[in-house]
C-alpha positions in Angstrom: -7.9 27.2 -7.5 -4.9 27.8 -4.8 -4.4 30.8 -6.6 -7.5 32.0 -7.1 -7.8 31.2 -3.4 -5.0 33.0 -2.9 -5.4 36.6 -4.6 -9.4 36.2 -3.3 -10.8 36.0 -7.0 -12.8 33.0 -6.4 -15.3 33.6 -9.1 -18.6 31.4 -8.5 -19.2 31.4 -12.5 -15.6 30.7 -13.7 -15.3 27.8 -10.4 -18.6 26.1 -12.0 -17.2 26.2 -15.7 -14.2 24.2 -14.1 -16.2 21.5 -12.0 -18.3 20.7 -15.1 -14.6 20.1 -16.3 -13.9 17.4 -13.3 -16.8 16.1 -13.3 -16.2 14.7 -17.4 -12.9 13.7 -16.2 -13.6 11.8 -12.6 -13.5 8.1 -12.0 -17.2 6.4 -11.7 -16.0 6.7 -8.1 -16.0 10.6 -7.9 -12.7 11.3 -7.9 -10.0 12.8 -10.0 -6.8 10.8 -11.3 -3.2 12.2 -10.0 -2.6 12.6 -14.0 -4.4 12.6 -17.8 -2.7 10.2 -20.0 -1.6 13.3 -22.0 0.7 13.7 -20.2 2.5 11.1 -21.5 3.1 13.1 -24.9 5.3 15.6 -23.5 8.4 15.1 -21.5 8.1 14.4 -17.8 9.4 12.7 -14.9 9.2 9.0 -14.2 6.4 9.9 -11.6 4.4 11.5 -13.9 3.4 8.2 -16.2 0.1 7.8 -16.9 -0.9 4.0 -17.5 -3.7 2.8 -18.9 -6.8 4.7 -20.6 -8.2 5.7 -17.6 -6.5 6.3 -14.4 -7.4 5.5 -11.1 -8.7 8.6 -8.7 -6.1 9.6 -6.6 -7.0 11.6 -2.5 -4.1 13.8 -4.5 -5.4 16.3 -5.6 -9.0 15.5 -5.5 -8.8 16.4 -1.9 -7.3 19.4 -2.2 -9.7 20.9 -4.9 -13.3 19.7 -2.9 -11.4 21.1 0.1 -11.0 24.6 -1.7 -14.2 24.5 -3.7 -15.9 23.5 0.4 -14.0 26.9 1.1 -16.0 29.0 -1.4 -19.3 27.4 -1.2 -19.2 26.1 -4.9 -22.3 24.2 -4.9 -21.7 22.0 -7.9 -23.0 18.0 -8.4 -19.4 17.0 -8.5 -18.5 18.4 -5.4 -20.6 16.1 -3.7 -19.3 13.1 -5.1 -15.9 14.4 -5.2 -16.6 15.1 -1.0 -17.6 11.1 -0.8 -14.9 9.9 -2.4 -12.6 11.9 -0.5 -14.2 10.3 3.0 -13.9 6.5 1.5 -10.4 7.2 1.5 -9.3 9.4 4.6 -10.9 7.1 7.1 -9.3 4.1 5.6 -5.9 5.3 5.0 -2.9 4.5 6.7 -0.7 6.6 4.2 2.6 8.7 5.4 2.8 10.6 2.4 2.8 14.5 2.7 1.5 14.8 -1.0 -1.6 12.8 0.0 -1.7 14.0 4.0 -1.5 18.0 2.8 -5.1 17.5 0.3 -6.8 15.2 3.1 -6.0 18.3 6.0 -7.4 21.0 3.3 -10.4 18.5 2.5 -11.2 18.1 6.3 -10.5 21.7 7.3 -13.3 22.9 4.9 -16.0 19.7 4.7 -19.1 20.7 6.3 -19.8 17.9 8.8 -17.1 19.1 11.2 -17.5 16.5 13.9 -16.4 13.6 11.8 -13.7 15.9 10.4 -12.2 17.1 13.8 -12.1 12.8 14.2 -10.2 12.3 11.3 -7.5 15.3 11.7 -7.2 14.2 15.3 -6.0 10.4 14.0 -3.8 12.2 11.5 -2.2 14.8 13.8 -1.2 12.0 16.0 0.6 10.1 13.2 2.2 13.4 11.5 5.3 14.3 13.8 7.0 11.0 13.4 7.0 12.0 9.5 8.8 15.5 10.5 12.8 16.2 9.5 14.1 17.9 12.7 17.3 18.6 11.6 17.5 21.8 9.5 20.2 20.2 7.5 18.9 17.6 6.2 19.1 17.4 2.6 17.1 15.1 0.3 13.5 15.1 -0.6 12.6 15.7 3.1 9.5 17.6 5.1 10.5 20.1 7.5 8.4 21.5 10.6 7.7 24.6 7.7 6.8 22.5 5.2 3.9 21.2 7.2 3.0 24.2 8.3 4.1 27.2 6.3 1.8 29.9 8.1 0.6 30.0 12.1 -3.1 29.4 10.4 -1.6 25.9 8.9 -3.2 22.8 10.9 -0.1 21.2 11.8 1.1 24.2 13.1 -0.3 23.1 16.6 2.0 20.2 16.6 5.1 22.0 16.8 7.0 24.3 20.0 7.5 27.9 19.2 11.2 26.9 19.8 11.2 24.5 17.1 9.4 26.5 14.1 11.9 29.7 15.3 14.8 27.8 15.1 13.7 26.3 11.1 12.3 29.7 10.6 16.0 31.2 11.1 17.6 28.5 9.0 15.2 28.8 6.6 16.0 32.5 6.4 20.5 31.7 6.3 19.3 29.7 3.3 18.6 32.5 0.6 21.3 32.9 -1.8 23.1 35.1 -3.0 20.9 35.8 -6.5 18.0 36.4 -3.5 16.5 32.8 -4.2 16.3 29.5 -2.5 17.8 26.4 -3.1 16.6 22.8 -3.6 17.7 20.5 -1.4 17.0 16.9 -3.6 18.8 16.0 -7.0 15.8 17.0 -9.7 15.8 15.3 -13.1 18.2 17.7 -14.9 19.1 21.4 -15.0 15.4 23.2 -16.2 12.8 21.7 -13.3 15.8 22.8 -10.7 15.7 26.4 -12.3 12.1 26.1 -12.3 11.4 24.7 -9.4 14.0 27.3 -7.3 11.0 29.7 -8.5 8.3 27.8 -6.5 10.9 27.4 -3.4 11.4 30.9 -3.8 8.0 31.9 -3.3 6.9 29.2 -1.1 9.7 30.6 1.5 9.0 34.6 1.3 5.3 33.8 2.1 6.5 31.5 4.6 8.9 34.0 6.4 5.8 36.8 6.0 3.3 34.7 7.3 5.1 34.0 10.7 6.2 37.8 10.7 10.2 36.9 9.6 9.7 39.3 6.4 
């Protein structure tokens, strides 16, 4: 769906195939799990266990999809009860992730009862700088200013000074190496997901630099 999102080939038909999809795997609650259990058969990081027959729904990434499918006006029966779910947990939650924040900002950008939504990012914009890494050298499996808000059209990018997104925009920028990709600054699992993943930080930091007019 991101890409889809991305390249604008949201197709109505081929988004309704996929939400008859989540709606045979969601939770009697609505939402979707973080993981299938078959995952389990193939080799994976700790993280991505799957216990039990059926998993619990998880904000991530069920946020995140009704968010995008809000976007394109996908009017599908899941949708609806993959929208509720997603409000019994953003009001309640007191969570600092950024892997469950992220999905709850799409989800409220794009649900269609806006003033509830503008309440609920207002309560999370006041608790998301005091997540932030400052330091551009930080290393470790940290969130930069850019990495809450990788274009001026981001959210979060209203919670941080033109001073402060220049100066991680430049050092974001000293960062490319010399084979023209990125790093990763936290210790993956072994050699592959790091060659991988340098792929997806890559990417992630040429749309970033183009999107703020650095490319």
């Amino acid at each position: 769906f991101e890409i889809l999102d991305e390249v604008d080939a949201f197709d109505p038909l081929m988004a309704g195939r996929a939400c008859d999809w989540l709606a045979s795997i969601a939770t009697p609650e609505g939402g979707l799990p973080f993981a299938l259990p078959s995952v389990n058969a193939s080799p994976h990081a700790v993280w991505w266990k799957v216990e039990g027959v059926q998993p619990p729904a998880d904000i991530n990434p069920t946020a995140a999809i009704v968010g995008l499918l809000r976007k394109h006006g996908i009017d599908h029966s899941w949708v609806a009860r993959g929208e509720a779910f997603c409000w019994s947990v953003v009001e309640g939650s007191e969570t600092e992730q950024f892997h469950d924040l992220m999905p709850m900002i799409a989800f409220l950008e794009h649900t269609a009862d806006r003033p509830r939504a503008d309440a609920a990012l207002s309560v999370l914009a006041q608790r998301i700088p005091g997540l932030v890494e400052l330091d551009v050298d930080a290393v470790g499996y940290v969130k930069k200013p850019l990495d809450w808000a990788p274009s001026p059209l981001s959210f979060c990018h209203r919670l941080f000074s033109k001073e402060v997104l220049g100066h991680h925009l430049a050092a974001l920028e000293a960062r490319q190496a010399d084979d023209g990709g990125w790093p990763i600054s936290w210790e993956t699992v072994g050699p592959g997901p790091q060659l991988e993943y340098r792929g997806v930080m890559t990417v992630n930091a040429l749309k970033t630099l183009k999107a703020y007019g650095a490319l």
